[in-house]
N, C-alpha and C positions, 0 to 999 in steps of 0.2 A: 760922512763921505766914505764909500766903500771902496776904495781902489784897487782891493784884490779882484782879479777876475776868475782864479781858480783856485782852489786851496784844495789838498789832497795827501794822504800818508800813504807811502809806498816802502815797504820794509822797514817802516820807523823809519822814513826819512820823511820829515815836511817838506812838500812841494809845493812852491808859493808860483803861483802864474800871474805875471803883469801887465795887459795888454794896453790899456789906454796909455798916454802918455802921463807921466810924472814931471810935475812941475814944482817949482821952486816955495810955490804956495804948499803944495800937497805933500811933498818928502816928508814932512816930522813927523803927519800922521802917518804917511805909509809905516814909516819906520818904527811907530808906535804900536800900531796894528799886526807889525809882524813882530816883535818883543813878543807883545798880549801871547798872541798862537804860540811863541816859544816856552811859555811862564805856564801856558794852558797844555801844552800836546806833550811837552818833553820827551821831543826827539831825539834821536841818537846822531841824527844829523839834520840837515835844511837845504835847497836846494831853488834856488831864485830864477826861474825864468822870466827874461823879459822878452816880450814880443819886438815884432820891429817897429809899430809905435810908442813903445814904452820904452825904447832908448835913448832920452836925453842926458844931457849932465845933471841935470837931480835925481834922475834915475845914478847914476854913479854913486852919487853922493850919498844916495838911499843907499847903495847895496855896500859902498866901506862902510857905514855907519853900524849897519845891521852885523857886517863882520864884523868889526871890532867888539859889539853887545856878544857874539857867539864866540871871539877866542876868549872873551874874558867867563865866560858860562862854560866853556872848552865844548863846544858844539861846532864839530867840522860844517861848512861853508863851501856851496859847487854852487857856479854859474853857468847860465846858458843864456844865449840871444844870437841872432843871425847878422847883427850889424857891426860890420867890422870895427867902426871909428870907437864904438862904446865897448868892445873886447879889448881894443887896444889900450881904452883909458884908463878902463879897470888894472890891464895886467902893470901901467904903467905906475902908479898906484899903491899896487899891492901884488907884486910877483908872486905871493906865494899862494896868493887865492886862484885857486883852480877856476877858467874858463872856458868855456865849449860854445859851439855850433847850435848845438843839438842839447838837447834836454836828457835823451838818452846818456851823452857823453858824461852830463855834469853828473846824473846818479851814478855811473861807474866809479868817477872820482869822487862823491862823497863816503861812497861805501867805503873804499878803498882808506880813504881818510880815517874812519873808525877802525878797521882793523888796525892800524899801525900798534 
């Protein structure tokens, strides 16, 4: 099952694109999937967009998990997606995980994350 719909390095940052919905069945593999690319591309950061079909709660679920896997690898962590309720879940969460609008916003913040 391929659930990524884009994957793409952009200054050493992995860009993960999610657009189908993510379900309760599918989360481990997502999460497994995106490990795999992290163990494979060793980026200097990762950056998760989900589309607005791809914003459920196992999408959430998917994107603390996959954080947690990257503060313990120390690989900063930026999100993006345009659906309020799923910005809001995440920040509520995990405040310190950067989330954005826009895709562009969440690379500013991942960069930004690595220079610290």
């Amino acid at each position: 099952m391929d659930l990524l719909s884009r994957l793409r390095l952009e200054d050493n940052l992995l860009v993960i694109s999610v657009l189908d919905p993510v379900t309760t069945e599918s989360r481990a593999v997502l999460s497994r999937e995106i490990e795999l690319l992290l163990a494979e591309h060793r980026p200097a950061g990762l950056v998760i967009a989900l589309g607005p079909q791809a914003g459920t709660t196992a999408a959430v679920s998917t994107v603390l998990r996959v954080w947690r896997h990257c503060a313990v690898e120390g690989v900063p962590v930026a999100v993006a997606t345009p659906v309020p309720a799923v910005r809001h879940l995440i920040q509520a969460n995990q405040p310190s995980l950067p989330i954005h609008t826009h895709t562009n916003g969440a690379l500013r913040a991942a960069r930004a994350l690595i220079h610290r």
